[in-house]
N, C-alpha and C positions, 0 to 999 in steps of 0.2 A: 495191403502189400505195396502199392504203389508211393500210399504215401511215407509208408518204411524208407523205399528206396528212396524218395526226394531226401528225405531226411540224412540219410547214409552220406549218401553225392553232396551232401554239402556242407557238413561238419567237416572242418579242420583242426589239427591239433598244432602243437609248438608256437612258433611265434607269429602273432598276428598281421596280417599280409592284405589289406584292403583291396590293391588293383588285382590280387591275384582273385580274390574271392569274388570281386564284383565280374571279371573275366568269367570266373567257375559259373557264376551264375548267370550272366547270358549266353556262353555258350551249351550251358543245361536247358535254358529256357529255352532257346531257339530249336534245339536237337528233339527238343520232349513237346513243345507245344506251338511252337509257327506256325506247323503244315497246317495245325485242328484248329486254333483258337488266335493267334496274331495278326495272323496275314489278314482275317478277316474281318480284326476290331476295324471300327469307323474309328475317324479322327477324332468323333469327339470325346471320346475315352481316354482312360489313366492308366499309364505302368506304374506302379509303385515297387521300392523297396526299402525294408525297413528292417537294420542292421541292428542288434542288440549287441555292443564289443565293452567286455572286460579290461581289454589289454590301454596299456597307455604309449604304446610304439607301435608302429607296422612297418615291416621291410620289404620294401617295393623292388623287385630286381628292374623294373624301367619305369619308364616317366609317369606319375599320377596322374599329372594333369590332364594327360592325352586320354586317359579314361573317364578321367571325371569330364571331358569336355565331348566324350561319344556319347558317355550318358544322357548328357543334355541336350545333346541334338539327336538323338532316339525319343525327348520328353519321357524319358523315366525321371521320377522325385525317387531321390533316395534320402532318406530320414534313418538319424541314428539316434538310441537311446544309449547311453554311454553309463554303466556300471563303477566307474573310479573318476580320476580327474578326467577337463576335457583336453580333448588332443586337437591338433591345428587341422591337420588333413582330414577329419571328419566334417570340422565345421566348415572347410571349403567344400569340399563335398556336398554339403549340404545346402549350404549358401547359393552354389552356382545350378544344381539343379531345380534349386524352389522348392528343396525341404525343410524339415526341421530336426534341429540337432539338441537334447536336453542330455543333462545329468543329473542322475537320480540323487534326493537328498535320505531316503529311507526303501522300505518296501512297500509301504503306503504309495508314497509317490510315484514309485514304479509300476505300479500297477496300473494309478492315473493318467500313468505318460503310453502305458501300451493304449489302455483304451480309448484313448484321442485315436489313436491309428485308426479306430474299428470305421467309421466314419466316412465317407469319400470328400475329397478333398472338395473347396470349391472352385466353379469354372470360373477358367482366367478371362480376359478379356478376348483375348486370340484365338478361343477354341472355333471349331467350325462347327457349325450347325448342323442339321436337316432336318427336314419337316416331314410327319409320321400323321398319315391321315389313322383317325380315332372318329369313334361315338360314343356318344355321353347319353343312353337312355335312362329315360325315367322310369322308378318304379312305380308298377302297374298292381295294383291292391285288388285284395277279393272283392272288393266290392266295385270295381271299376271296369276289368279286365273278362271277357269271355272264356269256357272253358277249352285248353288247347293242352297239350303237350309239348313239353319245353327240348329243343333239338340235343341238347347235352345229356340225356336221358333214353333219347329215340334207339340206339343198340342197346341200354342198359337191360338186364331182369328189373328193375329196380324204379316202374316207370313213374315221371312224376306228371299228374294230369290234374293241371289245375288253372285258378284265374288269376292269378299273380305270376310275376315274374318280369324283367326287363327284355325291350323288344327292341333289336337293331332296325335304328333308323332308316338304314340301307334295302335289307330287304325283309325288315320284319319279322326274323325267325325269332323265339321264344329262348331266352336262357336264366334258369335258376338263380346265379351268382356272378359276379364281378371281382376281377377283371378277369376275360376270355378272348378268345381268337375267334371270330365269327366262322364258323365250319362252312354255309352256306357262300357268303360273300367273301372272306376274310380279312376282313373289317377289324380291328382291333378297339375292342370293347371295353371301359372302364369309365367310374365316377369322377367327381372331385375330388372326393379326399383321397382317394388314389393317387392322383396326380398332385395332390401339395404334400402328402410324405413325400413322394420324389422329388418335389422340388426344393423342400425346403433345406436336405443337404447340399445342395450346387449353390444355393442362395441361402446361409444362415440369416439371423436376426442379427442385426450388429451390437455387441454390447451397450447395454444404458450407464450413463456416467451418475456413478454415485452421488447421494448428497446428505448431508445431514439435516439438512429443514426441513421442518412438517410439512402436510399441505394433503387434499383429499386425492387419494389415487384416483387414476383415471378409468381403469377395470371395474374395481371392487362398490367403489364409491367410500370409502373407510378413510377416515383420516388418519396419518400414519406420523409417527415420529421423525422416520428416516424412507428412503428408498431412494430411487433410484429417476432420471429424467433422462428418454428418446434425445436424440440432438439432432433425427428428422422433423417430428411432428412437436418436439418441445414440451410432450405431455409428460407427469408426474404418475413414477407407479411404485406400490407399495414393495418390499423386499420378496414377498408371497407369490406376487403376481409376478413378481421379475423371472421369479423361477419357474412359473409354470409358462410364462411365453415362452423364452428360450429353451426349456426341458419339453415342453409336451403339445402345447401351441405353433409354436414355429412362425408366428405371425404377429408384427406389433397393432395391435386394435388402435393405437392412434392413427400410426398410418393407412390400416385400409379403411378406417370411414371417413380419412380428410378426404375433400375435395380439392381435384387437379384443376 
């Protein structure tokens, strides 16, 4: 039902009207979620908005610019996918808040250009920080670990009483699975790989510049026809490999075994 209602509140029909709709939408944002969820984002977070407009006019009854330039000192990116030709005030729009503005060539491609959205954008140089104390326990094998019961389990029916499991550093309570909120301390608990999925959206892999000469990839060890060469570490990677670092990797293997 809720999400009925967003949807209602924000379809418009007739002629297409940018500063009124971007209006429509921060004054819905603000009225529906400030109190709960804005006021209390950190800075180093993202508003986004991301406009799907058919139309090739929009009739502004006052000034665009003054909106597209609230926009951007609010740090919303507003990003448009654009359905027919492009229009000028979307791609200012776009331009001046640090979005992106495409026009689709098919339905294929439309589909491509929403799911780049899905994604968080990366951080700029400007964001602001803050530092989040964490621990990184190891796990502790049946064969290694005394028998305890693990604290994520301690109200449960359901008790797990065993010699495995990871132990906060902090005050060494027992928990099953990663990532948690230490109950005991509250400690915030998680691996590495936990934290280079998160990281690897804020920090992509930078595209490798294609090439046509051969030469032995630098992953696979396969000598390839064609692929692709880093322009940090300068290394040679097959077409295969190129895709499973930036798709599933997230990390160029030249650069984290060069030495600094």
């Amino acid at each position: 039902m809720y999400r009925r209602t967003i949807v209602t509140k924000l379809i418009r029909v007739g002629s297409a009207n940018a500063q009124v709709s971007n209006r429509i939408f921060r004054s819905f944002l603000c009225s529906c979620l400030f109190v709960f969820f804005i006021r209390n984002m950190p800075k180093h977070t993202s508003k986004e908005i991301v406009v799907i407009m058919g139309s090739l006019t929009t009739c502004d009854p006052a000034d665009i610019q003054e909106t597209i330039d609230t926009l951007a000192a609010n740090n919303v990116r507003c990003s448009v996918v654009g359905l027919a030709a492009e229009v000028r005030v979307c791609r200012t729009l776009a331009k001046n808040t640090k979005g992106r503005y495409d026009v689709i060539l098919d339905e294929t491609h439309l589909k491509d250009l929403i799911m780049q959205h899905l994604n968080p954008p990366p951080a700029t140089s400007n964001t602001e920080s803050s530092l989040i104390r964490m621990g990184f326990p190891e796990l502790v094998t049946e064969n290694e670990g005394a028998p305890s019961m693990c604290v994520c389990h301690i109200n449960s029916s359901d008790t797990n009483f065993s010699r495995s499991g990871y132990f906060c550093p902090q005050c060494n309570s027992k928990y099953c699975q990663l990532p948690v909120e230490c109950q005991t301390c509250g400690l915030t608990l998680a691996s590495a790989a936990h934290l280079a999925r998160s990281y690897h959206h804020l920090f992509p892999v930078d595209v490798y510049k294609e090439e046509n000469s051969s030469g032995e990839c630098y992953a696979c060890k396969i000598d390839a026809s064609a692929g692709s060469r880093c322009e940090r570490c300068s290394l040679f990677f097959c077409l295969e490999c190129d895709i499973f670092i930036h798709e599933s990797l997230h990390l160029c293997p030249g650069c984290a075994s060069k030495v600094q």
